[in-house]
N, C-alpha and C positions, 0 to 999 in steps of 0.2 A: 661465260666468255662469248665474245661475237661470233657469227659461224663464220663471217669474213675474216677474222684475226682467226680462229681455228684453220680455215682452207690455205691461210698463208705460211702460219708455223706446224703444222704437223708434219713430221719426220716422219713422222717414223709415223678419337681420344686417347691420347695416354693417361690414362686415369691417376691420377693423384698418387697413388699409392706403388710404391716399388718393393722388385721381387728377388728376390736371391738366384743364382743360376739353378738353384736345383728345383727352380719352377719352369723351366724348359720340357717338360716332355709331353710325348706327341699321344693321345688317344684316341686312337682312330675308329668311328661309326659307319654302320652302315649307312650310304648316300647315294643321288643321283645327282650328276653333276650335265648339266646341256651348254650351247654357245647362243641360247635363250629361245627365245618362241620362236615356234615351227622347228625347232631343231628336237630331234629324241632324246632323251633322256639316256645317260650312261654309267651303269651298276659302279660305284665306289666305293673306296672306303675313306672318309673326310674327319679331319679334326683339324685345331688350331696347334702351332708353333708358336709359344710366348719369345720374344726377343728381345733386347734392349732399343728402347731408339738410341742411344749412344752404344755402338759395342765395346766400347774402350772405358764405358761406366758400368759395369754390370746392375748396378745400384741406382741406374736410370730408369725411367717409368719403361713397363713394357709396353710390347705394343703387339698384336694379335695378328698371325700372317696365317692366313688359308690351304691348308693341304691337303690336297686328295691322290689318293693311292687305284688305281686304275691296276687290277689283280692280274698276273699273267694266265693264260690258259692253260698253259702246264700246271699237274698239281706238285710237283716239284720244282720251282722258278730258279732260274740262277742267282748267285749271289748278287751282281752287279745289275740295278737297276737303270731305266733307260729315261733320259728326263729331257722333255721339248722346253723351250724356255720361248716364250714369245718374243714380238717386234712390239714397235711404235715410236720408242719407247712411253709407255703407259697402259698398254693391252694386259689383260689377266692371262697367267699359263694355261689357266683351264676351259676359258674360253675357246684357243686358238686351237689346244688341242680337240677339243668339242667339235669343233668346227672341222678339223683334217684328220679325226680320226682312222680315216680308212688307209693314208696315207703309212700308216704306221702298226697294224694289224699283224702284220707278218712278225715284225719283231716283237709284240705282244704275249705273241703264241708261249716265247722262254724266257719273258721277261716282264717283272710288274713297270706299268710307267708309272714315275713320279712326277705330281705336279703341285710345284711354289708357285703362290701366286706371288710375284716379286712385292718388297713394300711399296708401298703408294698404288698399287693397284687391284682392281675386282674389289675383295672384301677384306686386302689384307692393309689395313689402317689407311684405306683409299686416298688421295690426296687428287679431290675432284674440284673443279671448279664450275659454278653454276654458267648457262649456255642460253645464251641471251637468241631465242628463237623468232626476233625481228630482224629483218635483215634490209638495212636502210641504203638508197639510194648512192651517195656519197662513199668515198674512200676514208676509211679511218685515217686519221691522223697521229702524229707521235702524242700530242694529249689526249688521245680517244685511249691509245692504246697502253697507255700509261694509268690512267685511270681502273681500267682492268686489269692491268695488272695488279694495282694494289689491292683491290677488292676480293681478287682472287689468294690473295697471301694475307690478308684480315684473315677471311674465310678458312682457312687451311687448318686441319685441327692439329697439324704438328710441326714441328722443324723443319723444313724441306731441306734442311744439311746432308741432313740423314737420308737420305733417299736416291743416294748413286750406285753405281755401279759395285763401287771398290764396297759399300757396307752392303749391295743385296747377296755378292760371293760370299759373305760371310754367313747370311742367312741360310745358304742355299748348304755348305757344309757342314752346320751345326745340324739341320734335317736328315745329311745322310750318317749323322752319328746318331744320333737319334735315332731313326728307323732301323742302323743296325745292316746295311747295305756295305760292301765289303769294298766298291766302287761304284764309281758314276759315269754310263753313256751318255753323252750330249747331245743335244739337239739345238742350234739356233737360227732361228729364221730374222735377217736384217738386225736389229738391232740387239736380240739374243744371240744374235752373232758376235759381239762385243763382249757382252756376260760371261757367253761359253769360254773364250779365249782367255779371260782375265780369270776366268772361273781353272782353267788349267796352269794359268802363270803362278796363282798362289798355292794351286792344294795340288803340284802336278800327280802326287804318288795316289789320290783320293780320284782318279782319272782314268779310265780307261780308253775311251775314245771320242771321236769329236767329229758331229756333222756340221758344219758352216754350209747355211744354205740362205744366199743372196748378201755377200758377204761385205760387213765393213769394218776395214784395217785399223786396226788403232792406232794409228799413226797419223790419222786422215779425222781431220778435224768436218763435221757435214755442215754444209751452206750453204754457201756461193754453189760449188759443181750440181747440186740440187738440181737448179734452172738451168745449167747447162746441159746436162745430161736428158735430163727433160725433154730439152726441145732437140736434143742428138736423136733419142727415142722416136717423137714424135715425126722427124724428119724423115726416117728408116720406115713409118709406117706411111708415110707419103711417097716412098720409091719402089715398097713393098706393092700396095695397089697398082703403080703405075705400070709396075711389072706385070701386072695379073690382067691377063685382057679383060675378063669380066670385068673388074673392077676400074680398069683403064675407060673401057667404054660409058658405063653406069657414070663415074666422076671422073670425067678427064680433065676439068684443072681445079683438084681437088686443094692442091696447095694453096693456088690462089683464093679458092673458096674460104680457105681458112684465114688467108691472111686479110680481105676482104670484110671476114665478119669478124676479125680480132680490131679493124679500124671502124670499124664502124659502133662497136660496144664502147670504144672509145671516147668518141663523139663523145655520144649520147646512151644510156644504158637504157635497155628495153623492160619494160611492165609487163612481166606474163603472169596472165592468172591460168593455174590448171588445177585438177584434183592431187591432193597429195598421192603420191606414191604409193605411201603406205596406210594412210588413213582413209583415203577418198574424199575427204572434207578440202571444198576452195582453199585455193591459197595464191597471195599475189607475193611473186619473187622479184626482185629488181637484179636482171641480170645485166652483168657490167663485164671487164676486161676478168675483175677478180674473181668474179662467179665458173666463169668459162674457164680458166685458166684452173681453179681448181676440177672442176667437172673433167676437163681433159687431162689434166696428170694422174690422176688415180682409176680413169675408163685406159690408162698406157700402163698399169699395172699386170695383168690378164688376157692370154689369149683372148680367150670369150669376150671379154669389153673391147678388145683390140678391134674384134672381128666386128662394129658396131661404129665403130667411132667415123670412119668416110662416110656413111649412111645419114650418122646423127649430125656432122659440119655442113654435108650436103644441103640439108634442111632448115638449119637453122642460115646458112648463109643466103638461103632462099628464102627465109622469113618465118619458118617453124619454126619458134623458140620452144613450142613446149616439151621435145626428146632431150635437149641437154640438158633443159632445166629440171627436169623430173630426175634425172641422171644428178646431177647439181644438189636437191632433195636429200635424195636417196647416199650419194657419199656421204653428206655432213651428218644426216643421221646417224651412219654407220659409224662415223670416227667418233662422234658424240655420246654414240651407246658403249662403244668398246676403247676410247682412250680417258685414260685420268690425265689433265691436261697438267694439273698441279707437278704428281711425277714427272709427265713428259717436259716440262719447264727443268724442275730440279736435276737432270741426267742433262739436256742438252747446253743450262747453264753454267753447267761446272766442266764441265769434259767437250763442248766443242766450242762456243760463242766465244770465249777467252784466248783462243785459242786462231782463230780464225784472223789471217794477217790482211788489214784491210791494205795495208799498202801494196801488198803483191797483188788486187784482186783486179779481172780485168773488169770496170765499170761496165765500159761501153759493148762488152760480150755482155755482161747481164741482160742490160739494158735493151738488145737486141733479142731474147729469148721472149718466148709469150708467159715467163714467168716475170720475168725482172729482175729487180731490184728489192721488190717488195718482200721478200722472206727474209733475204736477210737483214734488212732494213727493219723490218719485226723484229726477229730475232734480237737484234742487238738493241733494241728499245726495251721490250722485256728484260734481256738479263740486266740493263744497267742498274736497275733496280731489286733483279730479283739475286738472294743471297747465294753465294757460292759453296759447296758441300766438298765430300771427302774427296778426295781424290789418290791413289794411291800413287809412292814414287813408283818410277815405271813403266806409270799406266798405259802412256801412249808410244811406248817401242815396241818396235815388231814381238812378235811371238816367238819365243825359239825353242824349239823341243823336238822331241826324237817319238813324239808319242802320234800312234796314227791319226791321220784327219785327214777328211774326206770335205776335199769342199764345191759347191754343186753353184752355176751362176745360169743365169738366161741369158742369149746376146741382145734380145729385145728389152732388157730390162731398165725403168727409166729413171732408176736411183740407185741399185746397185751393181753397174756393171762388169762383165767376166776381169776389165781391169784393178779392179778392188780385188778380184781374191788375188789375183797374183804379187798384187801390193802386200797384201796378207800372210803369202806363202812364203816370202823370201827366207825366214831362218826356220822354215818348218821342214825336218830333214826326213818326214815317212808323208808326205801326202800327196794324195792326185786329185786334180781341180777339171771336174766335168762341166763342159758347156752344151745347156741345149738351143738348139738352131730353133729361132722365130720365138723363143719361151722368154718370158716378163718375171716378174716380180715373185720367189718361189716356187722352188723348182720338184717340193716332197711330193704333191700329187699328180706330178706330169707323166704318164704314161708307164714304164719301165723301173724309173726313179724308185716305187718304195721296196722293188724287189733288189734293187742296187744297195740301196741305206741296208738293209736285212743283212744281205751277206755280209756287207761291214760291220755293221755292228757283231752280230757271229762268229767270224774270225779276228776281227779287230784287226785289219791286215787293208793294205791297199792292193797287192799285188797279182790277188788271184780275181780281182773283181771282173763280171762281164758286160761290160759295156756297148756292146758291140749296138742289142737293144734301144739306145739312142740315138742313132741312124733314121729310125722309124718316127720317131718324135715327130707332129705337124705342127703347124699354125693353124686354127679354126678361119673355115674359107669366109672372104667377106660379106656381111648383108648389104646385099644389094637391094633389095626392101624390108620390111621389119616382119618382113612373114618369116623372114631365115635365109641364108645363102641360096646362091646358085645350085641347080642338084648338077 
């Protein structure tokens, strides 16, 4: 798939032969499971889950999902295991948790973590689409983008029906009868934030408690607010500098600078050749409105990239292309290496593109963001063509239960903000919703956070929690050269 149609939509074999249910059980080896190179290796225990791709066929081909068992420290663990469910939708669980492990250490100490790798993604019956690493001139078009679509659902070794939300809940509590786990703690980051929820709406009693972290309401079809949100974010980080004397004097009409090199990519899209990122081998990128535009919403993700980004438009709107583009690089790699775009089509084609009312939508607010039009305008070209899968009745009404949940937002956050989880919360009758001040996308490794998530999950209780700790929380101060911030 084109890295250009990737930067614009990303959100976030069954063998011949079939099995009877009593070929469901889990044998678990020892393994090391990493979030890939340069990342350490971490002591496991992995086998496969056979599942139905139909769950409603038992007699359907199976199809083989990834799980590894992450041991607690105690040698005697609690009954109720602790389980991070990733975003994207299309990231592997065990990726993500590879990746934030330290985040979640504390509660480790008395508890094993579970990790599903959801269907259609990492190794569990993948649903990848190949990732066309030319990146041309020109704006795709609705037959550019049509085109790949289809190529990518030839390609596809299964149903992509089967590959939503309402059948991965089902996976996920066949695992915890299987392993023999008495309940399940939750964990969802963005769009595991959906699973978690839906994952309590059907099995509530198989539930014990529930962290939403970067939270989206099912109620809330994602699209359109995308680009808006986006450029609210990006906005907040332009009043933020202008605030900051250092950074007021370094870029004082930083905005401008932005809006300057957003017209001018427009024009005309610029030819940078640099070393890649990650390879150090040439490379020429044509960077355009849609290069930039992805570069910048995913550098409005993270303190740390926050803290970079007035530095990198400064430069580039003075004629260094090569800091966003390497930035530019280095994302699509990143969503390349760790999203299955197949999954992330079949979850956003069923549960939000159908979903999404063009007629309320405001055009010309699109139209006015440095995103656009163009995501959703993807978006809804992809699904016309691509098939629609399960969906449960239900699915998209608030949540309503008595069972604790803790749900955590950034107010910098430039796609799920603290407004989502309150949408969220509305018939949730035990939970409290923390906001951290200047914090983006993901809130488990921010400071105080994983000692917050610990006590919850331990008492399973909103009430006694100390929060006081996020008061302290910062924003990383900004580079004002790329040696590092101001001291």
């Amino acid at each position: 798939m084109h890295l250009r149609l990737i930067a614009a939509c990303a959100l976030f074999l069954a063998g011949p032969a079939a099995f009877g249910d009593d070929a469901t059980s889990v044998d678990l080896d020892d393994c090391r499971i990493s979030a890939g190179p340069g990342y350490p290796g971490i002591k496991a225990r992995c086998g496969i889950l056979l599942r139905p791709l139909d769950p409603s066929d038992p007699n359907s081909p199976h199809i083989d999902l990834q799980v590894a068992v992450v041991p607690a420290l105690s040698l005697e663990p609690l009954p109720d295991a602790f389980v991070p469910i990733a975003g994207g939708p299309g990231q592997a669980s065990s990726d993500f948790y590879s990746a934030y492990r330290g985040a979640f250490e504390e509660i480790r100490r008395t508890r094993d973590i579970v990790l599903l790798d959801q269907r259609g993604t990492g190794d569990s019956a993948t649903l990848e689409c190949d990732i066309d690493d030319d990146i041309v001139a020109a704006d795709l078009d609705q037959d550019e983008i049509l085109a790949m679509t289809r190529d990518c659902l030839d390609a596809l070794p299964h149903d992509p029906r089967f590959f939503t939300t309402s059948v991965a809940v089902t996976d996920l509590e066949a695992l915890r009868e299987e392993l023999g786990y008495s309940q399940f703690n939750l964990y969802g980051i963005s769009y595991g934030t959906r699973v978690a929820q839906h994952y309590l709406r059907r099995y509530p009693d198989a539930t014990r408690s529930v962290i939403l972290d970067g939270v989206v309401p099912p109620q809330r079809a994602l699209g359109p607010d995308i680009a808006l949100e986006a450029q609210r974010a990006l906005d907040n980080i332009f009043a933020r500098c202008a605030d900051d004397a250092a950074c007021a004097e370094r870029f004082p009409d930083l905005a401008a600078d932005f809006d300057a090199l957003y017209a001018r990519l427009g024009e005309s899209a610029e030819e940078v050749t640099l070393p890649h990122p990650r390879t150090g081998l040439p490379e020429s990128v044509t960077l355009g409105q849609a290069e930039l535009a992805g570069a910048i919403r995913l550098l409005s993700y993270h303190p740390s990239t926050i803290a970079m980004l007035p530095l990198m438009i400064h430069k580039a709107a003075n004629g260094n292309f090569v800091p966003i583009t390497a930035q530019f690089l280095m994302s699509m790699d990143s969503i390349g290496d760790s999203l299955a775009m197949g999954m992330h089509n079949a979850v956003v084609c069923t549960e939000d593109v159908p979903y999404l009312a063009r007629n309320a939508m405001n055009v010309d607010a699109l139209a006015s963001t440095y995103i656009g039009t163009l995501m959703v305008e993807s978006l809804e070209t992809i699904c016309s063509i691509w098939p629609a899968g399960i969906i449960d009745d239900g699915f998209r009404v608030p949540l309503a239960t008595n069972k604790p949940v803790l749900l955590l937002s950034g107010d910098a956050d430039p796609i799920t903000p603290p407004s989502y989880a309150e949408q969220a919360a509305v018939d949730l009758e035990n939970a409290a919703h923390l906001i951290g001040r200047n914090q983006g996308h993901g809130m488990a490794p921010r400071g105080c956070v994983p000692d917050i998530m610990a006590d919850f999950v331990a008492d399973a209780a909103i009430g006694s929690l100390k929060t006081d700790c996020l008061d302290r929380l910062h924003a990383m101060p900004f580079f004002l050269e790329f040696s590092g911030p101001a001291p």
